[in-house]
N, C-alpha and C positions, 0 to 999 in steps of 0.2 A: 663603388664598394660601400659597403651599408657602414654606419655609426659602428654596430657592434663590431664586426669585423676588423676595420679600420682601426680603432681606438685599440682593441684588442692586439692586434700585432704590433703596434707603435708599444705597447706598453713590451711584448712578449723582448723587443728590442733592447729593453735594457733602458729604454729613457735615456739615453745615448750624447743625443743631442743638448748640451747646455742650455740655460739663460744664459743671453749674450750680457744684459746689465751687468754690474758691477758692485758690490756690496755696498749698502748705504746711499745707494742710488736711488729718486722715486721712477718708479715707473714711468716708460715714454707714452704708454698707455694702458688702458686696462688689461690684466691678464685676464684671459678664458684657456677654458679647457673644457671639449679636444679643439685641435688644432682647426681653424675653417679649412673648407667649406662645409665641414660637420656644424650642425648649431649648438651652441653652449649647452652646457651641463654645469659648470663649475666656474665662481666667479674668485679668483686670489681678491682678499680684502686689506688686510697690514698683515703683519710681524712684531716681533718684541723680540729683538737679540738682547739688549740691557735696559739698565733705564731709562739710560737717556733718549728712547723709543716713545715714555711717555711722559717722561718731563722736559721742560726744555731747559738750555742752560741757564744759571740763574747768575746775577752780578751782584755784588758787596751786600747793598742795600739788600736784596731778596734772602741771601741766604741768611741775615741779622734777624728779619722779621720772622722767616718761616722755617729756618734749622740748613742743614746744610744738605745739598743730592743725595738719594738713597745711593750705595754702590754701583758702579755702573755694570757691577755681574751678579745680577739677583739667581740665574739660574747657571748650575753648572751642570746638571746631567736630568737634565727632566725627563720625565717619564707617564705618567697616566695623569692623567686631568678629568677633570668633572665639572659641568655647569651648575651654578645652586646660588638660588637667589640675589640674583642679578653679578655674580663674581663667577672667574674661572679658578679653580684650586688646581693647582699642580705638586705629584709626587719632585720631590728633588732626592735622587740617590744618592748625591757625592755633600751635601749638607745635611741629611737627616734629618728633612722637615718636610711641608706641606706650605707652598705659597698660596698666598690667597691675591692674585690680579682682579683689583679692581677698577675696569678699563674706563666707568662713568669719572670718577676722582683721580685717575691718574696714577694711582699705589700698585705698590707688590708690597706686600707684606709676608713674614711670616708666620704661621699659625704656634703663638708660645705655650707650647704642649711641657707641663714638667709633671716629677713625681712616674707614675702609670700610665701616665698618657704620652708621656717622653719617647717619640719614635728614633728610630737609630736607622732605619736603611728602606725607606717605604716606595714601595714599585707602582702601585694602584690604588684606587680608592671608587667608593661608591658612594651615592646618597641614596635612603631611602627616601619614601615620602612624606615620612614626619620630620625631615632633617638629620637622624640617624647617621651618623657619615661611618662608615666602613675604611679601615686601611689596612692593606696588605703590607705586611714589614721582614725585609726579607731579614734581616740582620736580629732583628726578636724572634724570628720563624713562627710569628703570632699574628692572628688579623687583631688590631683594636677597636675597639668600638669607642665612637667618642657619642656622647649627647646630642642636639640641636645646639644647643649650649658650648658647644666642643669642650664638653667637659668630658673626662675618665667615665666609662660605665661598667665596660668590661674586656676582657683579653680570650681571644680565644685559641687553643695550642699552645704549645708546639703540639704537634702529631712525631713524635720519636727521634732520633738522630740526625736523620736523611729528608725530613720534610723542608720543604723551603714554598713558603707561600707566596706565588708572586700577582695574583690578579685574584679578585673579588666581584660578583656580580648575584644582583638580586633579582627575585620572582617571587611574589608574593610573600609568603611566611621563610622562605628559604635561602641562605648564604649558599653560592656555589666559590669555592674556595680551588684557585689552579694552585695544584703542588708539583713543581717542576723536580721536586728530590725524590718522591717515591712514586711521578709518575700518572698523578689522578687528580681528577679536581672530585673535592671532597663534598658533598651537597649537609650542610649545617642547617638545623633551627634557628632563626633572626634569635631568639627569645633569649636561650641559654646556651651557644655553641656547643649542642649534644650533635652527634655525626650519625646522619638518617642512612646515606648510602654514601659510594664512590662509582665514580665514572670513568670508563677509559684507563682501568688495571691492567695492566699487559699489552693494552691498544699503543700505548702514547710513551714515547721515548724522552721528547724535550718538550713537553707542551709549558708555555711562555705567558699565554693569555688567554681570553675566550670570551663569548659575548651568546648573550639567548637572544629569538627572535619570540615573537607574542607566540606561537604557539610552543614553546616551549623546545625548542630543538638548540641544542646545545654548539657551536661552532669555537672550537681549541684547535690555537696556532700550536702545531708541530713545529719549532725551529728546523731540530734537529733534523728532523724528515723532510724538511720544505713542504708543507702541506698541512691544510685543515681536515682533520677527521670530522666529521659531521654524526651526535647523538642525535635518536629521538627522545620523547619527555621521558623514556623509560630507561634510557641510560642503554641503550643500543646500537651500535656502531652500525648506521646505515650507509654512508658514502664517503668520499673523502672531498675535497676543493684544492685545483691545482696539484702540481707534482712539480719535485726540482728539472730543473732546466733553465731554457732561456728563450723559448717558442710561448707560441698563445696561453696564456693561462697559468703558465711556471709560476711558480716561485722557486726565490734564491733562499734569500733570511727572511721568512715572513716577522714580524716581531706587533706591535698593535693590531687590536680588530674590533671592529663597531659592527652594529645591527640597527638599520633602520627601516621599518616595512618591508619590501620585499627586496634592498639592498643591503649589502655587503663587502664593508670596506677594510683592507688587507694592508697596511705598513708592510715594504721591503726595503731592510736594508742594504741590502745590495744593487736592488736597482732603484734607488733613492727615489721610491713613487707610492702612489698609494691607489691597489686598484680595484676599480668596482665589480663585483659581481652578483648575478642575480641568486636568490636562495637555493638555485639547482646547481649551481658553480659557474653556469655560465656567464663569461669575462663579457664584461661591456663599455668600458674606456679605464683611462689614468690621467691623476693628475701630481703636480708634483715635478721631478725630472731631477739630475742633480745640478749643481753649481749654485752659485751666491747672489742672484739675481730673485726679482720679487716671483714670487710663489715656487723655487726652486727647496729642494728638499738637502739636508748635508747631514746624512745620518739619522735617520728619520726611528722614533721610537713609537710612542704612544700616539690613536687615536681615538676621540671621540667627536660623536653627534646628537646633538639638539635641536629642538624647535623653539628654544629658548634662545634670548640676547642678539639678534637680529635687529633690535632695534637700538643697538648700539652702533652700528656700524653703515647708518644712515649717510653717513658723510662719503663713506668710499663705495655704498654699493649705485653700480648704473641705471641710472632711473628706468630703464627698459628691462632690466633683469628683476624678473620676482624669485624672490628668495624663498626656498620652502623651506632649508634646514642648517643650520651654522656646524661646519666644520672643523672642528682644533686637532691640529698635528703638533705634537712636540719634539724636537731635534736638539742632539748633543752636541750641535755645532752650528754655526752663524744664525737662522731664523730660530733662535730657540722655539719661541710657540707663535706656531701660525695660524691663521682663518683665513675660511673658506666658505663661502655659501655655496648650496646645494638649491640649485632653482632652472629658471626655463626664462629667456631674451622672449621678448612682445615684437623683437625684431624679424622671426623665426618661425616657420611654420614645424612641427615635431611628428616624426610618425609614434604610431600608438607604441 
């Protein structure tokens, strides 16, 4: 039975089968995914349930010198994340901030936004490439724009009663804004949040999230449908990805989605996994699974991918796996925010 196939049904299954470890266990040995005698695709690297993930306990003496443990529940309901210069930033919905993990120094901190730039319920966030950081804030029904600086620059919305902004993502000069209350994601000017078009009006029921790939084709999680509608650059509903069920290729609760060249990566929270597919929808493995064991998912929300901070994670990756791309999953329950590299074992010969 071929990788895709294989992977493809094991995912269609529900992820069924737990980690047998045990929470706050390490690893008996390195997690991969898919299952052998398929060759890796996916290398599980750590987790961060609290702090004390990256600090360790401190005694008398320690905490006099250097202040006392940050709390040991930095995250209570995280949600979109973003990599940017050398830190991970994560939405927190249930504190109404933006943490900034920084896994070199050992910190979570929070980002102290007051005045206009004080978030109240932030679901997503982007960075441009001048530093620009984007937040989707469902609770202002406003994206904010902070500085490089993360200073205050500008607020943009509400769009009327019913709008609710939950995910934000950039292309050039343009904000694509998901509005899960009136149903579209709204395509904005970076400059001055004027509204160029809307996408996906009468198409999209619950859409939740959404991610472009370089040529511009637009991919919005449908919760509510179980399914990705799929635009072209012209805001054209050409296919859809997946359908609800519980066979090859379903989704249950799709909820996060990344783009990275010609993959495609789908958060279910129903089947606590995250699965791959190629830009035409077809399914080609999962990783993830539920229960409380390393690389196991427990209510899985936001995903993102990088080719960035890979070199952090030199301690846990297998000297035989090359890493092409760092994956952060964040979860409302036990692995709050996990990694993942995206790479190929030297152990393994791969078909095309």
């Amino acid at each position: 039975m071929s990788l895709q196939v294989r992977s493809a049904l094991a995912a269609g299954l529900l992820g069924l089968v737990a980690c047998k470890a045990t929470a706050g266990e390490p690893p008996a040995a390195l997690v991969f995914y898919p299952d052998p005698p398929d060759p890796p695709r996916m290398q599980f690297l750590r987790a961060i349930a609290d702090a004390r993930d990256l600090e360790p306990e401190r005694g008398g003496l320690d905490e006099l010198l250097f202040g006392e443990r940050p709390s040991a529940e930095p995250f209570r309901a995280p949600y979109g994340s973003a990599f940017h210069a050398g830190k991970v930033y994560v939405c927190d919905l249930e504190q109404g901030v933006v943490l900034a993990v920084d896994l070199a120094a050992n910190r979570i901190e929070p980002l102290l936004l007051e005045g206009r730039a004080r978030l109240s319920k932030p679901v997503n966030l982007a960075f441009a490439p001048d530093g620009t950081l984007y937040v989707a804030d469902l609770g202002r029904r406003q994206v904010v724009v902070l500085g490089a600086d993360l200073r205050w620059q500008a607020e943009y919305g509400p769009w009327g009663e019913q709008s609710r902004p939950v995910d934000v993502d950039l292309a050039g000069d343009e904000l694509f804004v998901t509005d899960s209350g009136t149903g579209c994601v709204r395509v904005l000017a970076r400059t001055d949040g004027s509204e160029r078009r809307s996408i996906g009006q009468g198409q999209l029921r619950g859409p939740t999230n959404a991610a472009l790939d370089a040529a511009g084709n637009l991919y919005v999680v449908d919760t509510v449908d179980g399914r990705v509608p799929v635009f072209d650059a012209a805001g054209t509903l050409v296919r859809h990805i997946g359908t609800p069920g519980s066979s090859v290729g379903n989704l249950a609760r799709p909820k996060g989605i990344a783009c990275l060249d010609d993959l495609l990566f789908v958060n279910d929270a129903a089947f606590e996994n995250c699965q791959l597919f190629d830009l035409a929808g077809n399914p080609l493995m999962f990783f993830g699974g539920p229960g409380n064991g390393p690389g196991c998912f427990n209510l899985p929300a936001g995903v993102s991918v990088t080719r960035e901070g890979l070199t952090l994670f030199r301690a846990q990756l297998d000297p035989e796996f090359e890493p092409e791309a760092l994956v952060i999953v964040t979860n409302f329950y036990g692995a709050r925010l996990a990694f993942y590299a995206l790479g190929k074992s030297r152990r393994f010969t791969y078909p095309d």
